[in-house]
C-alpha positions as CSV (number, residue, x, y, z in Angstrom):
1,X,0.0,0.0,0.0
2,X,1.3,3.6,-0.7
3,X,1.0,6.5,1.7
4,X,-1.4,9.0,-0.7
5,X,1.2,11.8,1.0
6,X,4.2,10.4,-0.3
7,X,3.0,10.3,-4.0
8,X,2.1,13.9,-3.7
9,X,5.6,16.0,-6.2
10,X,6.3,12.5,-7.5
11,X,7.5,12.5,-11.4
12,X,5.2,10.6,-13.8
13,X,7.1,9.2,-16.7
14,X,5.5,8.3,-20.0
15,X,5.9,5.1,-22.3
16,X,8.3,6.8,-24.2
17,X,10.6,7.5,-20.8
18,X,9.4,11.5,-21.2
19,X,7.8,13.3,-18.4
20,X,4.5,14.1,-18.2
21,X,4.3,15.8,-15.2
22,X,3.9,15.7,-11.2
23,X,1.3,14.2,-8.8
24,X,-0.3,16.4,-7.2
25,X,-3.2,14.6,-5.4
26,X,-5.6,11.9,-6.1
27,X,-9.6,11.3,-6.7
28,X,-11.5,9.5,-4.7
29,X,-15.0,8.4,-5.3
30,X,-16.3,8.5,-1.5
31,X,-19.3,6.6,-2.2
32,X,-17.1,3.2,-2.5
33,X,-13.6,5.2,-1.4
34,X,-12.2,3.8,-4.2
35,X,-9.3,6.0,-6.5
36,X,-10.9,7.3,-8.9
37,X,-7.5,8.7,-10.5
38,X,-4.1,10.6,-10.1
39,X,-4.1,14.2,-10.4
40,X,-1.1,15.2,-12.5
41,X,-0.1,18.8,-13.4
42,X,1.4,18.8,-16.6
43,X,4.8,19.8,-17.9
44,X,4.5,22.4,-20.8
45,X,5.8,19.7,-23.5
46,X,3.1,17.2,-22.5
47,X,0.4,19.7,-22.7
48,X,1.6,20.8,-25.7
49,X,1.4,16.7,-27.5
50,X,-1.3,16.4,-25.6
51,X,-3.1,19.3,-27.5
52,X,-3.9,21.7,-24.6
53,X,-3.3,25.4,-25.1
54,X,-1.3,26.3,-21.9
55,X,-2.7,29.6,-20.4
56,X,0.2,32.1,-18.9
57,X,1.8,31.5,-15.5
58,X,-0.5,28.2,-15.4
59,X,-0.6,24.8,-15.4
60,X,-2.8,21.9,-17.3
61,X,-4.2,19.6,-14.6
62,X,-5.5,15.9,-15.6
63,X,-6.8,12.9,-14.2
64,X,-4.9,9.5,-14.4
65,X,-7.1,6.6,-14.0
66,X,-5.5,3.7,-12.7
67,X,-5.7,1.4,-15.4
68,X,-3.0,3.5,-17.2
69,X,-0.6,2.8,-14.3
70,X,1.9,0.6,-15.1
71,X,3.9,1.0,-11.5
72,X,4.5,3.3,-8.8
73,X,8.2,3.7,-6.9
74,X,10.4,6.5,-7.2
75,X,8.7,8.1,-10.2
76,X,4.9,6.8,-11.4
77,X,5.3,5.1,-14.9
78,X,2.0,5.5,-17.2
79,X,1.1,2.4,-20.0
80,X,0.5,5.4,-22.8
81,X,2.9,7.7,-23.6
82,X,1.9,12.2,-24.0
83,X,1.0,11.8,-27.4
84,X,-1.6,8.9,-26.5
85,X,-3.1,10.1,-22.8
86,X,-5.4,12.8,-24.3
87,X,-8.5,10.3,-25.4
88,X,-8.5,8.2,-21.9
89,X,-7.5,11.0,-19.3
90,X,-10.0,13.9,-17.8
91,X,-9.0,17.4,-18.0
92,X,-9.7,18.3,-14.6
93,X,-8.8,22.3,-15.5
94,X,-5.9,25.0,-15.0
95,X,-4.3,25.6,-11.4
């Protein structure tokens, strides 16, 4: 089991070995408490494959659903690389 804390600033790493961006929280659905998904701010060349405009002095903000996951340690590694997340991730908005 993994401490929801400690993946908060964690790197996620694409297919392709890029970054994508940082963990910065994760959604739960309380009515089962069960994750609903990462919450990963993006890094400005993953917005960009990704297709998102990046507004000024912000950042993109997505949701990872587990499936996509491949493992969690030192860095989280994703299943799909930038280029492929924008179809099966949510767009959670701009922080």
């Amino acid at each position: 089991m993994v401490d929801s804390k400690k993946l908060n600033g964690k790197q996620v790493i694409g297919a392709n070995g890029y970054i994508v961006g940082e963990v910065e929280g994760i959604s739960l659905k309380l009515e089962d408490w069960t994750i609903e998904g990462l919450q990963v701010g993006l890094t400005n060349d993953a917005a960009t494959q990704m297709g998102f405009k990046r507004p000024f002095m912000s950042q993109i903000v997505i949701m990872v659903p587990p499936e996509l996951i491949r493992s969690v340690g030192d860095v989280v590694t994703l299943k799909e690389s930038a280029g492929n997340l924008k179809d099966l991730v949510k767009c959670l908005g701009v922080r």
